[in-house]
N, C-alpha and C positions, 0 to 999 in steps of 0.2 A: 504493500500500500504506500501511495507517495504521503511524505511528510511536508502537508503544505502550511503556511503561514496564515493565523488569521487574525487580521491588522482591525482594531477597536475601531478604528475612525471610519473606515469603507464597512464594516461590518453591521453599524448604527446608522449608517445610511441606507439601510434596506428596511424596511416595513418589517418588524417581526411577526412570527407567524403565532394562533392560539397556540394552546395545547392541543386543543380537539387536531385546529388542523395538522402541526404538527406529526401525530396519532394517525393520522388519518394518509399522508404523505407516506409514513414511516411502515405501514400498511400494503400501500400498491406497491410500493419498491421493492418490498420483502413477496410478494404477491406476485409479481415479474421476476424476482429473482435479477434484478438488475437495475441500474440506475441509468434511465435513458436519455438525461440530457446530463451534458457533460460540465462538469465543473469549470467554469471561466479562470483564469487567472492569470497573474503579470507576475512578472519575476519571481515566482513561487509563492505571491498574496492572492487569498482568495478574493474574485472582485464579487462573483457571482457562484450561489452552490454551499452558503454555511449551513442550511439546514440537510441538507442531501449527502454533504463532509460530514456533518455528525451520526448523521446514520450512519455512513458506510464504518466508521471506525466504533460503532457498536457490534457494525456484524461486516467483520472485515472479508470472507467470501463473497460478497458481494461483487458484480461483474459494472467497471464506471471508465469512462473517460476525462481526458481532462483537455480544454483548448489553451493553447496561450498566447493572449495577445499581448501587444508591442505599443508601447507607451516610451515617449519620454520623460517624464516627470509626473509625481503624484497629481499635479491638477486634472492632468488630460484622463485618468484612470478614474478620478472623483465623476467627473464629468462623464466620462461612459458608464458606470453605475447608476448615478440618474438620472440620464437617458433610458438603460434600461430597464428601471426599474418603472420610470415615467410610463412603460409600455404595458403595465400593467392595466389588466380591468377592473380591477376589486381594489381600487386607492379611497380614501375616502379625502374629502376636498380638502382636509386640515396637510394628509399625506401628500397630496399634490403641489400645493403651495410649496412643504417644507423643502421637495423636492427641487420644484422648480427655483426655489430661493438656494440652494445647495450649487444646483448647475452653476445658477450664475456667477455664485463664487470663486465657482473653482473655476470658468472659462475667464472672468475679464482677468486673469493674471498667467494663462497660458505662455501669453508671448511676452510675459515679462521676467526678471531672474527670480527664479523659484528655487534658489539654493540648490542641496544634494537633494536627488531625485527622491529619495526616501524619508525627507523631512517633513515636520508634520506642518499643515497653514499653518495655522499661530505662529511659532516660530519661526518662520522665514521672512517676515516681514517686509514681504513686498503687495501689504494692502496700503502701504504709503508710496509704493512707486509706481501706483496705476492710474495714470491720469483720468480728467474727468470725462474729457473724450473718445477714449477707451473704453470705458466702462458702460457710456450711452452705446456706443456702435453693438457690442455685447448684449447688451439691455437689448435692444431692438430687434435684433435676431432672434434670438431666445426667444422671445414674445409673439415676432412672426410665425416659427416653427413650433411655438406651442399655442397658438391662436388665443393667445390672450394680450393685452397693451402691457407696454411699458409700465405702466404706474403698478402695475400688475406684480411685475417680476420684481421691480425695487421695491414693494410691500413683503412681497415672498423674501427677500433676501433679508430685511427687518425682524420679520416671523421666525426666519429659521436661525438667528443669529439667538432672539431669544428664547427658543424654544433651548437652544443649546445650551444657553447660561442656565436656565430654569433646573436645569437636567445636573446639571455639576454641583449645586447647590441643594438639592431635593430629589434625589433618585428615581426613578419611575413617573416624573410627572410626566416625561417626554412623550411615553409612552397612553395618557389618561388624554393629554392634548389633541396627539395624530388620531387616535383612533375615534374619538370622539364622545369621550369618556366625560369629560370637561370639555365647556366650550366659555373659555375667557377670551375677553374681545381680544381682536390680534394687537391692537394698539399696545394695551395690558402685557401683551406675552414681550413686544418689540420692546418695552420700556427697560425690562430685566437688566438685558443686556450692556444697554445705554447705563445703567447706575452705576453707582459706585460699588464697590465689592461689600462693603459691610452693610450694603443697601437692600444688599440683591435677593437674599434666605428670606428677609416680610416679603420681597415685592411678589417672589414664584409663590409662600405661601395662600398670599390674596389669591393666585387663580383659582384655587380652587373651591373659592367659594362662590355660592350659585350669586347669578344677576337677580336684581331686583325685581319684584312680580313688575309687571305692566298692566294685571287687570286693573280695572278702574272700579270703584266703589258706588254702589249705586247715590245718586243725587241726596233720594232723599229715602232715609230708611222708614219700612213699614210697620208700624208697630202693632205687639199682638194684644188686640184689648182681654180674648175672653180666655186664655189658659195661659200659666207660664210657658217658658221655652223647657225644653228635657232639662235633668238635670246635666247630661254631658254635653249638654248647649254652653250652658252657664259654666263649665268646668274649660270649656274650650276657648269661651271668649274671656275669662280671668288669666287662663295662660298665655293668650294673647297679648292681652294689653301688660303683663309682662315680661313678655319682650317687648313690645315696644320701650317698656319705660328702661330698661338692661338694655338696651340699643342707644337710648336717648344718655344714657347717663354716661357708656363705653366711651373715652376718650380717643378722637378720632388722629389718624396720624398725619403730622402735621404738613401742609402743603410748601411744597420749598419752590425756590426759582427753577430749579434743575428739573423740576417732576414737570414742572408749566413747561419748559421747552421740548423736552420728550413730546408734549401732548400737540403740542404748536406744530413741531415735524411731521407727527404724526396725520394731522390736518390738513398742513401741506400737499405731504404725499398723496392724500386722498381723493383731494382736491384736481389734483394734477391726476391722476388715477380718472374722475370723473370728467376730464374735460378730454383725454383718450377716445374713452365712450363714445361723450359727442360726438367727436372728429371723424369717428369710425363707424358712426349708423347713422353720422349725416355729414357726408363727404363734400358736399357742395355749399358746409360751410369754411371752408379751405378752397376748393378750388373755383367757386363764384366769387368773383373781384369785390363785387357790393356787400357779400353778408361776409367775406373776409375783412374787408375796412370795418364792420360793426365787430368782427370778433378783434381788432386791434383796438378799436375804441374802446370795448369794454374790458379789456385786460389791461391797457394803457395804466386805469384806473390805480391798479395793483404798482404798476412801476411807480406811482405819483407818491401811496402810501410809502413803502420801502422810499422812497428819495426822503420823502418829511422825516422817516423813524431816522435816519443817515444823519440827518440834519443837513441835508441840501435844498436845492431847488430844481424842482421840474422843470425840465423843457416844452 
């Protein structure tokens, strides 16, 4: 049996599987009496195949191949894991994003120096020598060939940076996120990231707590003139009102500059995210010269504020 390598980083960038399905894998394989798609791999790392690699070395008779492709440096290897993971059916939207936010990582720094081929991002530090130009051309490809905008993929790259912090700090949240276990706004997950380190253990904690109802309370309540309510009426709405009053009293944590600019970004992006859309389910407002000058006119707007916040003067 070959002794291959299986690298944390390319390993957690695949969707884990249940148990069941796990079981269930582990089942046909033993059932064939062989493992018929071949284990991917680069320089002896597995890219593709950890769950299929762990079978076979529970039951080493087993009959497997193994393909090896040809990368040069760990981005381009990030990058064809998800892609092909990307080509999955059964992603759930949290998993697509993270992915699609992973790609981009790892493509806008391909053609830049990426140290020893086997170093890991973080450590190579060339997210400082990717210009900003680079990284839109990147952005836009990615987005074309995944059919979704721009504002899209730098969302996913936000999500998936904090989804990653979340994870170093709180074990398994990564996993309650992707699969849709927990669903905190993504703005919430991108913040993580962006904190400070001894910021970071409350901010992943918060996800997991649920969003606030949205029903709405009726106007005006009906009252019962001719019998009480049960008694587990009256037991339900005492424990109610406290928690409300335990909510009311909990001292909230405290709002800093740094948490408003995270959210400010956040809006930004969104913002630019939304104006994508437009562009893209109504193309003739770009390529019609008349409702182009109305779309410069009303984004002018935007340049006029940013000049006042500068402390300049518009043109």
């Amino acid at each position: 049996m070959d002794k291959l390598i299986i690298d944390p980083e390319f390993r957690d960038k695949i969707p884990p599987l249940t148990e069941d399905e796990f079981s269930l894998l582990e089942e046909n394989i033993l059932s064939d009496g062989a493992v018929f798609s071949p284990l991917v791999v680069w320089d002896g790392i597995i890219l593709d195949g950890h769950n299929r690699y762990e079978i076979i070395q529970k039951h080493p008779e087993l009959i497997y191949a193994v393909h090896e492709m040809q990368f040069t440096n760990r981005y381009e290897a990030l990058s064809w894991i998800c892609k092909n993971q990307l080509g999955r059916r059964n992603l759930t939207p949290q998993q697509k994003k993270y992915l699609i936010g992973q790609r981009y990582e790892a493509e806008k720094h391909i053609d830049f120096n990426c140290g020893n081929q086997h170093t890991l991002p973080h450590k190579s530090g060339v997210d400082k020598l990717c210009p900003p130009q680079k990284q839109h051309g990147t952005r836009s490809r990615i987005a074309k060939e995944a059919s979704v905008s721009d504002g899209y993929v730098q969302n996913a790259s936000l999500f998936a940076k904090g989804v990653d912090a979340a994870e170093e700090v709180l074990p398994g949240i990564k996993q309650e996120i992707l699969t849709g276990t927990i669903k905190p706004p993504e703005i919430a997950v991108a913040a993580v990231a962006k904190a400070e380190p001894e910021e970071r253990p409350q901010l992943a904690a918060a996800l997991k707590k649920p969003r606030g109802s949205t029903k709405q309370e009726p106007e005006k309540p009906q009252p019962v003139y001719h019998k009480a309510p049960p008694a587990s009426s009256k037991k339900a709405e005492m424990q109610k009102i406290a928690e409300i009053s335990a909510e009311m009293e909990r001292p909230k944590s405290p709002v800093t500059e740094t948490s408003m600019l995270h959210s400010l970004e956040g809006e930004v992006v969104s913002f630019i995210e939304l104006c994508d859309h437009f562009f893209r389910e109504y193309p003739r407002l770009l390529s019609d010269d008349q409702y182009k000058q109305e779309v410069v006119r009303i984004m002018r707007t935007l340049k006029e504020y940013i000049m006042t916040i500068e402390g300049g003067k518009a043109e």
